[in-house]
ROBA-361694 format. One record per residue (C-alpha): x, y, z. Coordinates in nm, 3 decimals, padded with zeros to 5 digits. Example, Ala and Ser with C-alpha at 12.3 -4.5 7.8 and 13.67 -1.06 7.14 Angstrom:
2
<r c1="01.230" c2="-00.450" c3="00.780"/>
<r c1="01.367" c2="-00.106" c3="00.714"/>
! end
This chain:
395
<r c1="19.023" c2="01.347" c3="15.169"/>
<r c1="19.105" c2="00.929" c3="15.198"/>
<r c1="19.243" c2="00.882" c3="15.580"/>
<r c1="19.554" c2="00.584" c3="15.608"/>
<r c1="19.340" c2="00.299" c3="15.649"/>
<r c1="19.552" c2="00.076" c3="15.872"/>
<r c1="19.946" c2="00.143" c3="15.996"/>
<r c1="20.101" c2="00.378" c3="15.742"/>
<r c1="20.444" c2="00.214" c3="15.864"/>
<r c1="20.474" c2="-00.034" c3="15.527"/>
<r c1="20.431" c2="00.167" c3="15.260"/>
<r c1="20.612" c2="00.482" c3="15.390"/>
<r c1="20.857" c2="00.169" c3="15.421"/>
<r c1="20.785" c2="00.066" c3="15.023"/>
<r c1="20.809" c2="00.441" c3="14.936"/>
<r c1="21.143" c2="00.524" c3="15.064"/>
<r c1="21.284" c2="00.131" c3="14.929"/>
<r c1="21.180" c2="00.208" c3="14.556"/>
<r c1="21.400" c2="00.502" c3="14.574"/>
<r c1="21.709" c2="00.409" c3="14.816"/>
<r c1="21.966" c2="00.315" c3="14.538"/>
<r c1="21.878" c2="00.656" c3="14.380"/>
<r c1="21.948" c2="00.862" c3="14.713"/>
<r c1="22.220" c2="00.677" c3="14.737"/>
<r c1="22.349" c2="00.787" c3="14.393"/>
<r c1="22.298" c2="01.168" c3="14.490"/>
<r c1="22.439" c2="01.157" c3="14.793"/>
<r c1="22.760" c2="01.024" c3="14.644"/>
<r c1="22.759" c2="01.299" c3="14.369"/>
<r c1="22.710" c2="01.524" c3="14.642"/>
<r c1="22.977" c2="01.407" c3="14.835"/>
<r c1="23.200" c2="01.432" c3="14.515"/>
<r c1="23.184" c2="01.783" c3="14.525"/>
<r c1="23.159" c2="01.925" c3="14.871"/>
<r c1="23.076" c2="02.342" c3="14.870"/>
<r c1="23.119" c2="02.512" c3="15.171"/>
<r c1="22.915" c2="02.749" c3="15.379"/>
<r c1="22.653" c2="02.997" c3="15.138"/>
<r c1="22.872" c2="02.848" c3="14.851"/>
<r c1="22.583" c2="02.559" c3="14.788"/>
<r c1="22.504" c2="02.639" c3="14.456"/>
<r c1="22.578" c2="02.300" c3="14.241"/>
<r c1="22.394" c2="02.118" c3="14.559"/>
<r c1="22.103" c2="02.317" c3="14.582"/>
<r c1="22.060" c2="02.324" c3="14.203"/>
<r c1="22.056" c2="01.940" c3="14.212"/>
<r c1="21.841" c2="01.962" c3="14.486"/>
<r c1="21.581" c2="02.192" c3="14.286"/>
<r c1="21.638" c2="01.955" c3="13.963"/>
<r c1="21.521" c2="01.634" c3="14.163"/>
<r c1="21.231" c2="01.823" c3="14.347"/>
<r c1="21.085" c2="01.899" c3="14.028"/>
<r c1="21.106" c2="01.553" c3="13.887"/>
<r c1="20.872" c2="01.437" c3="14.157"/>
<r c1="20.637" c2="01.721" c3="14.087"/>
<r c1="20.738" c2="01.988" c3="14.340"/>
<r c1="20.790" c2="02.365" c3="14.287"/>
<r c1="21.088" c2="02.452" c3="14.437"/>
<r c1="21.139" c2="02.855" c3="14.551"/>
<r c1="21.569" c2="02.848" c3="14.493"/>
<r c1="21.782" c2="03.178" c3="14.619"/>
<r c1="21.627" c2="03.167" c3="14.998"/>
<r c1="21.850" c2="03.264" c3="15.251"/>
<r c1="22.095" c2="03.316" c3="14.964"/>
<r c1="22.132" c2="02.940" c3="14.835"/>
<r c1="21.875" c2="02.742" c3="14.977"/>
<r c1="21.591" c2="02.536" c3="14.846"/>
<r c1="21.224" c2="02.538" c3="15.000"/>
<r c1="20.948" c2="02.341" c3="14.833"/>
<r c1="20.572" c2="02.262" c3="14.967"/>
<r c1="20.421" c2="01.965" c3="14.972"/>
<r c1="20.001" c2="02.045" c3="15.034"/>
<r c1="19.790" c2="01.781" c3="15.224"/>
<r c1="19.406" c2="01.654" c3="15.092"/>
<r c1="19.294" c2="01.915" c3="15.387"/>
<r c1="19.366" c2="02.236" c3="15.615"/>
<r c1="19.615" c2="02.186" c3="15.898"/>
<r c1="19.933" c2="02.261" c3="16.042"/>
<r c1="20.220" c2="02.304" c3="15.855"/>
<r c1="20.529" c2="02.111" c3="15.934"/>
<r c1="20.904" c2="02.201" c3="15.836"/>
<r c1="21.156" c2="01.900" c3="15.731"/>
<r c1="21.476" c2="02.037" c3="15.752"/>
<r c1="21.792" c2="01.947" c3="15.650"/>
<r c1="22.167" c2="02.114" c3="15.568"/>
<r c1="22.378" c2="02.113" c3="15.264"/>
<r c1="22.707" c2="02.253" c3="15.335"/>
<r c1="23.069" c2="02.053" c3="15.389"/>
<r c1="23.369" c2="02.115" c3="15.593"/>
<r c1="23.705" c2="02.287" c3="15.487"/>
<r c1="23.877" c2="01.965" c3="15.568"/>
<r c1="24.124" c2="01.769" c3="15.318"/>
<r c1="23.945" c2="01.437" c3="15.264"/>
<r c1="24.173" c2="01.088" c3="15.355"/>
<r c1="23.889" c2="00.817" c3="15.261"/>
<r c1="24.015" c2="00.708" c3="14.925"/>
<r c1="23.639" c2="00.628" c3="14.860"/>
<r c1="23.583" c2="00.609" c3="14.470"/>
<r c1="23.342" c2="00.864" c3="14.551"/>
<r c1="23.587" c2="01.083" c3="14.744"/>
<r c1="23.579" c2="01.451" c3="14.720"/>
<r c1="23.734" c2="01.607" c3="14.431"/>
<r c1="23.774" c2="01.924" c3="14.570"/>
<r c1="24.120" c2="02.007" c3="14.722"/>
<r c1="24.062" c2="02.085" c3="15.091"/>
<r c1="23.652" c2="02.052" c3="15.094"/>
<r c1="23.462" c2="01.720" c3="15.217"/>
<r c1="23.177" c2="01.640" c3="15.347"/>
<r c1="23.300" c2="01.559" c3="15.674"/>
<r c1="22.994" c2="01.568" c3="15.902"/>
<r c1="22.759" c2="01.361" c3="15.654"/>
<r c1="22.499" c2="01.689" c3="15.511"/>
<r c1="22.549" c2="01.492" c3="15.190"/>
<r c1="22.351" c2="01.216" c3="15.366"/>
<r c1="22.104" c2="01.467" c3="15.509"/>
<r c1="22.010" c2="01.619" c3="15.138"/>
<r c1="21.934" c2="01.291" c3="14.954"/>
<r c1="21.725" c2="01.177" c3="15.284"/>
<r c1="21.507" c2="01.457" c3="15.260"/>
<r c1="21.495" c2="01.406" c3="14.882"/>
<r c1="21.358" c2="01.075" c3="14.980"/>
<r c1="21.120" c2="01.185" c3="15.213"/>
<r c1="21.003" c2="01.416" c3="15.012"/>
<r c1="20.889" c2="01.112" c3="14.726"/>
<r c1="20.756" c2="00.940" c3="14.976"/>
<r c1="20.553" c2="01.243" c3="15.103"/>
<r c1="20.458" c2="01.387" c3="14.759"/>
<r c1="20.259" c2="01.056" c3="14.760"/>
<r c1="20.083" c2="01.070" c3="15.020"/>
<r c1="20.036" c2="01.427" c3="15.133"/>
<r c1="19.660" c2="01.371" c3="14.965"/>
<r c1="19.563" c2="01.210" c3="15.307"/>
<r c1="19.781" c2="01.452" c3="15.505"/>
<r c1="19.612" c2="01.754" c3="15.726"/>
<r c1="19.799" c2="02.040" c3="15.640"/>
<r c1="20.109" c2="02.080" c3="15.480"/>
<r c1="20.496" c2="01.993" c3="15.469"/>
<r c1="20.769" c2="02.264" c3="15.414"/>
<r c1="21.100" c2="02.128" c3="15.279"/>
<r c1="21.423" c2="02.309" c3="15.371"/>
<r c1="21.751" c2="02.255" c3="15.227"/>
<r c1="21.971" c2="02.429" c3="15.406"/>
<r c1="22.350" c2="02.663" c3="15.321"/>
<r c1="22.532" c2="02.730" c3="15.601"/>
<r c1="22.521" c2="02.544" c3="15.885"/>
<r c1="22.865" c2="02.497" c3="15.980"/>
<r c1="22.946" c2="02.880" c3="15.978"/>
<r c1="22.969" c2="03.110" c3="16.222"/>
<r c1="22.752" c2="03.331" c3="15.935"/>
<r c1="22.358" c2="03.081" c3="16.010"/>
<r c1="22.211" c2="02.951" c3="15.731"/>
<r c1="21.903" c2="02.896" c3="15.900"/>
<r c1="21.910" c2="03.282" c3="16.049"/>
<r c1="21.967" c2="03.366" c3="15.629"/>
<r c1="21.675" c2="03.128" c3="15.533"/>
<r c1="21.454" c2="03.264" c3="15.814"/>
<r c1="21.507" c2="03.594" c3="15.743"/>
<r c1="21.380" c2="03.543" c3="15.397"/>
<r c1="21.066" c2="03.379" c3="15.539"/>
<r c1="21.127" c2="03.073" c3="15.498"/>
<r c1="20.960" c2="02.953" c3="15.911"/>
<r c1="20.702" c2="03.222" c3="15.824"/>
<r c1="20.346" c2="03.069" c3="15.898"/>
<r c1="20.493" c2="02.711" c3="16.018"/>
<r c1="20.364" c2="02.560" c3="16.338"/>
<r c1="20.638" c2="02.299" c3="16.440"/>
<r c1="20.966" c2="02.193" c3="16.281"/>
<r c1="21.181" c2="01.870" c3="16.230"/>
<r c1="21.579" c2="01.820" c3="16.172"/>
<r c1="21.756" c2="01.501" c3="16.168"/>
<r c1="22.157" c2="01.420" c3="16.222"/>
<r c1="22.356" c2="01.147" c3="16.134"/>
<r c1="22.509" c2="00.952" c3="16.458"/>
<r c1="22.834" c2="00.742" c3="16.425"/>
<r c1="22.830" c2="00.627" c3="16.755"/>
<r c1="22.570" c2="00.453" c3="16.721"/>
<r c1="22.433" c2="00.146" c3="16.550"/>
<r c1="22.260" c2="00.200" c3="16.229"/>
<r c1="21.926" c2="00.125" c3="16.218"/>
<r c1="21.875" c2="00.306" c3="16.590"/>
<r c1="21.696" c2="00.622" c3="16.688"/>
<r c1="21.803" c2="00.832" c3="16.947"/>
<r c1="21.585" c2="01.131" c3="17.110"/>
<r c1="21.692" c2="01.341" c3="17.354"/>
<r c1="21.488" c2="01.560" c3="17.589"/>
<r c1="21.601" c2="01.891" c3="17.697"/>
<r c1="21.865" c2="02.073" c3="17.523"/>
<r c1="22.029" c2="01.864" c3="17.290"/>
<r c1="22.286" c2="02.117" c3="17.171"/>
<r c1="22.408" c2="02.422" c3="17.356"/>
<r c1="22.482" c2="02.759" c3="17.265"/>
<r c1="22.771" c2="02.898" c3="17.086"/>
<r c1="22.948" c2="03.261" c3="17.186"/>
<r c1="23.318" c2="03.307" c3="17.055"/>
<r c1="23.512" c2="03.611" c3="17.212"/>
<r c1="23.827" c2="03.777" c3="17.130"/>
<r c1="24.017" c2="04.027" c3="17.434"/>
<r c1="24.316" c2="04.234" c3="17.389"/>
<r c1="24.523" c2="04.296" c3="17.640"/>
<r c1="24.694" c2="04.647" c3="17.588"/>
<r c1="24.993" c2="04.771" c3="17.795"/>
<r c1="25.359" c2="04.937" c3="17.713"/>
<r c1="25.595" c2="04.786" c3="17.499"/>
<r c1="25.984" c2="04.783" c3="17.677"/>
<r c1="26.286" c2="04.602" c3="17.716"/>
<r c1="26.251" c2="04.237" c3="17.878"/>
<r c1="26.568" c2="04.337" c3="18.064"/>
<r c1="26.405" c2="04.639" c3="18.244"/>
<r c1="26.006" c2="04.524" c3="18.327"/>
<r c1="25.917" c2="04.779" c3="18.529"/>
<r c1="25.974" c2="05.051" c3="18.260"/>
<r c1="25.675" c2="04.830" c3="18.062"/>
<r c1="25.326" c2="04.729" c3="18.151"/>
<r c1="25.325" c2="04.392" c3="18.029"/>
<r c1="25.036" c2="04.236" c3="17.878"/>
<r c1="25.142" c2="03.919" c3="17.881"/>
<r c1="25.191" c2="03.859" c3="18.270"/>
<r c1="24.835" c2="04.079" c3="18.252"/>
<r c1="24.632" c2="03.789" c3="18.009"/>
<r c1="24.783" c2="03.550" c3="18.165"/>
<r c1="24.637" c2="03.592" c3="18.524"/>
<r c1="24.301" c2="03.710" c3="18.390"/>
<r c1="24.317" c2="03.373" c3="18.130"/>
<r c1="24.328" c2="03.186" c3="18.507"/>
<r c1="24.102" c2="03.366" c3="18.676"/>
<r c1="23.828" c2="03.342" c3="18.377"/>
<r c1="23.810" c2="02.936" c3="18.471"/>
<r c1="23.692" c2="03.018" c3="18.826"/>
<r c1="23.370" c2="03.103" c3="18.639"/>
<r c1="23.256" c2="02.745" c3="18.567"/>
<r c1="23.432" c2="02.635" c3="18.899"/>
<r c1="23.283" c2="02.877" c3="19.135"/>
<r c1="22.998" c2="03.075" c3="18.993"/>
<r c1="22.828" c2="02.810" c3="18.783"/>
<r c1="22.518" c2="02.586" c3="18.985"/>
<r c1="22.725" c2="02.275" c3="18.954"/>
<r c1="22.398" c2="02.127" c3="18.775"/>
<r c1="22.406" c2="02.343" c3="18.489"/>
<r c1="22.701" c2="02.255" c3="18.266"/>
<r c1="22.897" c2="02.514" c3="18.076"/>
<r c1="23.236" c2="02.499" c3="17.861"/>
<r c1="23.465" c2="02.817" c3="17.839"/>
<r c1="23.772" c2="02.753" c3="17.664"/>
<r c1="24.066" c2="02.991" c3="17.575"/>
<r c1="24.169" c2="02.861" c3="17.225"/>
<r c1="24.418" c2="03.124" c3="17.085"/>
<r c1="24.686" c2="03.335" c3="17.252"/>
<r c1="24.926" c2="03.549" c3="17.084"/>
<r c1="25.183" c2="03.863" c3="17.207"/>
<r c1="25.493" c2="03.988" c3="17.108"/>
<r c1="25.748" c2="03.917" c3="16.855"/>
<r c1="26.047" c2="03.831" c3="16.992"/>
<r c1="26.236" c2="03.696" c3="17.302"/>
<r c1="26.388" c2="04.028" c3="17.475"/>
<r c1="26.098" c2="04.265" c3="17.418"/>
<r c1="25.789" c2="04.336" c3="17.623"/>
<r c1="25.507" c2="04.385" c3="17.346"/>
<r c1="25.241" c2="04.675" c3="17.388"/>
<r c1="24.938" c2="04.409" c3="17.335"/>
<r c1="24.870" c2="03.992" c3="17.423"/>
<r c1="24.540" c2="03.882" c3="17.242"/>
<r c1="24.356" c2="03.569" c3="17.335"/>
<r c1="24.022" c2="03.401" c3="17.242"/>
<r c1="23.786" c2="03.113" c3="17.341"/>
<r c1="23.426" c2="02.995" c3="17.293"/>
<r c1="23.195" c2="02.963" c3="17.565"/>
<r c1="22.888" c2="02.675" c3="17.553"/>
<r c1="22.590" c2="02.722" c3="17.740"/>
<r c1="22.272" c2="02.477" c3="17.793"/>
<r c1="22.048" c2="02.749" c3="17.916"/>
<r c1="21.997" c2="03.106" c3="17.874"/>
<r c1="22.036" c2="03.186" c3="18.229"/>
<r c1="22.422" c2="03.055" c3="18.222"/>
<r c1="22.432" c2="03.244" c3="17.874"/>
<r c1="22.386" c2="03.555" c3="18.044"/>
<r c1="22.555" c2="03.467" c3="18.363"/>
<r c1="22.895" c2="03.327" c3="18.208"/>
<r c1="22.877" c2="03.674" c3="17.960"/>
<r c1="22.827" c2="03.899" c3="18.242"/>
<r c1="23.129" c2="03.740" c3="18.470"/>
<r c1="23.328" c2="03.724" c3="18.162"/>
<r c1="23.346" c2="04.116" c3="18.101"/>
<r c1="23.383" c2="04.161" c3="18.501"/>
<r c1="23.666" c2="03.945" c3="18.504"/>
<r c1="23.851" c2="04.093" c3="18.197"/>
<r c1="23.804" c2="04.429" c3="18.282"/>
<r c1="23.871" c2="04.455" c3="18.655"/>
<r c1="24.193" c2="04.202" c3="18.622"/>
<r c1="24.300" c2="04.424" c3="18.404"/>
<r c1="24.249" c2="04.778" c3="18.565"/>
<r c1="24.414" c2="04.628" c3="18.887"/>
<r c1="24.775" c2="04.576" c3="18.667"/>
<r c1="24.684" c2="04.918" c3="18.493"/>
<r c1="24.663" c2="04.769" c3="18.179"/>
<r c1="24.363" c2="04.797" c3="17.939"/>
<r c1="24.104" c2="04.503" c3="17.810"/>
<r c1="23.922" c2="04.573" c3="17.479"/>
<r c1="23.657" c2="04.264" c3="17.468"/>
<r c1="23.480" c2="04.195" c3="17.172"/>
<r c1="23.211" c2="03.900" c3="17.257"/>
<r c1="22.985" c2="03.773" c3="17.000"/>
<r c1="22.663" c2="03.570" c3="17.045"/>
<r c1="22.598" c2="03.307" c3="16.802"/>
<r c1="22.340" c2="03.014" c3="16.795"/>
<r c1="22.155" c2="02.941" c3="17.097"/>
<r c1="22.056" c2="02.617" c3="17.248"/>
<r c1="21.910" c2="02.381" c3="17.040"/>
<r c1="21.588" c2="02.260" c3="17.301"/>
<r c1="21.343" c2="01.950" c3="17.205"/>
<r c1="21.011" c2="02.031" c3="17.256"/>
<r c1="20.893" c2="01.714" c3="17.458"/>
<r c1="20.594" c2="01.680" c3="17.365"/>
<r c1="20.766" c2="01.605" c3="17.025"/>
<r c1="21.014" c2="01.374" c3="17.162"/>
<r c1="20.699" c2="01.188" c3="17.324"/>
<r c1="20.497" c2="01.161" c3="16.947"/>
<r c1="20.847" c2="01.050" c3="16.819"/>
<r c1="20.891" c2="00.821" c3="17.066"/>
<r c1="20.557" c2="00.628" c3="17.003"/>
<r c1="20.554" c2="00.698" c3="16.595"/>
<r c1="20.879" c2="00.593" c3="16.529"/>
<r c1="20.856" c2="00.230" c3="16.768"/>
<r c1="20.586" c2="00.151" c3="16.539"/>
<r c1="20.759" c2="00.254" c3="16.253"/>
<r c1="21.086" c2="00.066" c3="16.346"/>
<r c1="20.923" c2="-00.259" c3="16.583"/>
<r c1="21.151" c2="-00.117" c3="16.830"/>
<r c1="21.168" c2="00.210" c3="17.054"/>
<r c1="21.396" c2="00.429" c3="17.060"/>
<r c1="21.633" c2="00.527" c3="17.285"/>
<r c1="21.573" c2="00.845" c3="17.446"/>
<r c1="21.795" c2="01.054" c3="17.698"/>
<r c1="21.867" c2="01.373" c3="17.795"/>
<r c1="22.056" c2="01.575" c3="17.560"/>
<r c1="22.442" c2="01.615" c3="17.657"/>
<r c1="22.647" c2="01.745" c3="17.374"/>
<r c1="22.818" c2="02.105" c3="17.398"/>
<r c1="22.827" c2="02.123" c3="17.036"/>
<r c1="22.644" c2="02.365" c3="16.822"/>
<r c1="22.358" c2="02.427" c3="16.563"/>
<r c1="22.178" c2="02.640" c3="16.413"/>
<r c1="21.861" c2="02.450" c3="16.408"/>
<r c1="21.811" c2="02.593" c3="16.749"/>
<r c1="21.688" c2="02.946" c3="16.592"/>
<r c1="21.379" c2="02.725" c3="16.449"/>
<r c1="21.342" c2="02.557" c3="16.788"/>
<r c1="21.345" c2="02.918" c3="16.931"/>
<r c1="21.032" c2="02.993" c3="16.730"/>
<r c1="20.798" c2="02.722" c3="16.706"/>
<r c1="20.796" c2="02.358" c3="16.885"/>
<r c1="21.074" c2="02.121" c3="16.705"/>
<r c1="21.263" c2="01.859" c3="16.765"/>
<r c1="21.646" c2="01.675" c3="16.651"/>
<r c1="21.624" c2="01.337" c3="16.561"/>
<r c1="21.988" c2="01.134" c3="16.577"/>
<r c1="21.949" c2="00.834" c3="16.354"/>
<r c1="22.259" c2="00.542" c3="16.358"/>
<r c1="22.540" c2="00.558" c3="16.098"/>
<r c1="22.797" c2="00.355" c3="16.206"/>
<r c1="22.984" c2="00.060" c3="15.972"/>
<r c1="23.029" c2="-00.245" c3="16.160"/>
<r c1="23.404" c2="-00.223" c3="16.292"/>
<r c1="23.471" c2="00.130" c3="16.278"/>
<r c1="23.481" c2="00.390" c3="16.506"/>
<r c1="23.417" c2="00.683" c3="16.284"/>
<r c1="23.371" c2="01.028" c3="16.452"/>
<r c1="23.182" c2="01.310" c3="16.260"/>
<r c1="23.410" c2="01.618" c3="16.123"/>
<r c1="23.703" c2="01.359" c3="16.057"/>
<r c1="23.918" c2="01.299" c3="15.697"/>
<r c1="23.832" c2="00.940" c3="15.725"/>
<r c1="23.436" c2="00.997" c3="15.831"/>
<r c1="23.303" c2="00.688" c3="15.651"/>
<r c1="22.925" c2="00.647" c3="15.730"/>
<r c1="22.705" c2="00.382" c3="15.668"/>
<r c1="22.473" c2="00.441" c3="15.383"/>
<r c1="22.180" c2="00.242" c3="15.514"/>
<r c1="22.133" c2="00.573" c3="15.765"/>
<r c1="22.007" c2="00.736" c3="15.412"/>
<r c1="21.674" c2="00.527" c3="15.365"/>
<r c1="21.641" c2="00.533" c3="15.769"/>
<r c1="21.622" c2="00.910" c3="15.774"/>
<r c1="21.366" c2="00.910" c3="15.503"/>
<r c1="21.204" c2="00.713" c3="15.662"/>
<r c1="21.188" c2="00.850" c3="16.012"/>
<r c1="21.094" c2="01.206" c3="15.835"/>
<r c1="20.783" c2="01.071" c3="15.608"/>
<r c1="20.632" c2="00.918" c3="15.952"/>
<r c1="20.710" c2="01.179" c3="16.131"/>
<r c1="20.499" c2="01.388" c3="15.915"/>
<r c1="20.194" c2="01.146" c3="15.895"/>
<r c1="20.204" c2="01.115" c3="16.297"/>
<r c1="20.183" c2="01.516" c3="16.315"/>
<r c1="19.951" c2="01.568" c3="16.011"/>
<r c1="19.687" c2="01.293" c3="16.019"/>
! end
């Protein structure tokens, strides 16, 4: 096995340059024709069509319409997953981008069309230089990730974080200047839970109440009492989001209905105020509700969990990357009360998110928007960042 002689920085660098217009070119295809949640399959077939042309075997159909390929090193080590996600948003695109989507209602709005051709270009750069890598690199292209149905918890479930020792995901950041690198320590995403109560009482005349149990009066006092969790049973140092989103009862002005539904999400940044904010939740709902003798069916479902940075990872990053880049990157402790599934690979084996700058001089873009317009330089910087990232964990 030949070892990197000096800094691998320049021709990861090269690598990643000889291909850029290419990625480029795919992720504009991609963008052309957005599919949404498992429905990836003209994106992952590209995605198998340009991993073979570089010499890869790709292994299509995992976790229902993803893509995982291997890259081998020159000699036994750890193996290392590069992950990235596929899927677009149900969102009517507004760009009027020659490229724009040409799918009524689709786009991708949150920039996983940037994600797939970076990976593709990591994974040229890699496929040239895994001969001097210790162990191995697992590509996965990922369905699914903006669904409240996981990719990632399909793809794992068909093996596809069997045997892997640490794992890697990247985002797209339009805050921030392209060419940066954020890291963030701690939880850099939080957990997701979405509930749904009903409120059931007795239908009757507005103009006689107290022949009716009204479940409106009833969801609305338990709707208020459900915020005194974050306000007074929360440590004021661990943050947490519950918010009611939806209400809904009755049909008409001059009738008390028989049932008032509402439901909400609740964010969590640890899995002690997961528990905690659950348990207070189904206290609140059902004791509010016994004491106006009305009933509370509570359905709460647990989605992703927090999405934690190993730090040892963010440290490796830290010092890989400045030599990478000539310039260190920013890191901080994660903040965001957003969600991803990423965080059932970080649940199983030491990983880390890696924000790298999208924005376009001038605008103010914001991810998940009808005018999202990222900068296409991010495309070659994510490459990048991923092909070092390997060769700092498997030399």
């Amino acid at each position: 096995m030949t070892e990197f002689a000096n800094d691998p920085g320049p021709e990861i660098e090269k690598l990643v340059r000889d291909v850029e217009s290419r990625l480029v070119e795919i992720r504009r295809n991609i963008h052309a024709h957005p599919e949404t949640g498992f429905d990836t399959i003209r994106t992952a077939a590209l995605v198998a069509e340009e991993l073979r042309a570089i010499g890869l075997d790709p292994k299509t159909g995992v976790g229902r319409t993803g893509v995982v390929a291997e890259i081998e090193g020159g000699a036994p080590g750890p193996c290392l997953i590069l992950r990235a996600d596929m899927d677009a948003l149900p969102i009517q695109e507004m760009t009027g981008l020659p490229y724009a989507s040409t799918v009524p209602g689709k786009m991708h709005a949150c920039g996983h069309d940037l994600h797939t051709s970076a990976l593709l270009g990591a994974a040229h750069a890699l496929k040239q230089i895994g001969p001097r890598l210790r162990g191995s690199v697992r590509l996965i292209f990922q369905p699914a990730e903006e669904t409240l149905e996981s990719g990632a918890a399909a793809m794992l479930a068909d093996g596809a974080g069997d045997g892997a020792d640490m794992a890697i995901t990247f985002h797209n950041r339009p805050e921030l200047d392209a060419g940066k690198i954020l890291l963030q320590r701690g939880a850099a995403t939080a957990s997701s839970d979405e509930f749904k109560v009903t409120i059931r009482g007795s239908s009757g005349h507005a103009a006689r109440p107290h022949t009716a149990i009204d479940p409106i009066v009833g969801a609305a006092h338990i709707i208020s009492q459900l915020q005194t969790i974050i306000s007074r049973e929360m440590d004021p140092a661990q943050s947490a989001v519950l918010t009611i989103g939806h209400i809904a009862g009755g049909q008409t002005q001059n009738i008390i209905p028989d049932t008032c539904m509402f439901e909400g999400t609740a964010r969590c940044r640890t899995a002690q105020s997961r528990d905690r904010i659950e348990a207070s939740f189904r206290r609140i709902c059902s004791h509010s509700a016994a004491a106006m003798d009305l009933e509370a069916g509570i359905e709460y479902v647990r989605g992703v969990p927090a999405l934690v940075n190993d730090d040892a990872m963010v440290d490796r990053a830290a010092t890989a990357l400045a030599a990478q880049f000539g310039e260190a990157p920013h890191v901080a402790e994660g903040r965001s009360f957003g969600a991803e599934d990423f965080s059932l690979f970080t649940e199983r084996m030491p990983s880390i998110q890696i924000l790298v700058g999208a924005r376009i001089p001038g605008r103010d873009d914001r991810v998940h928007n009808s005018d999202y317009q990222p900068n296409e330089s991010c495309i070659a910087d994510s490459a990048i960042v991923l092909a070092r990232m390997a060769t700092e964990l498997l030399r």
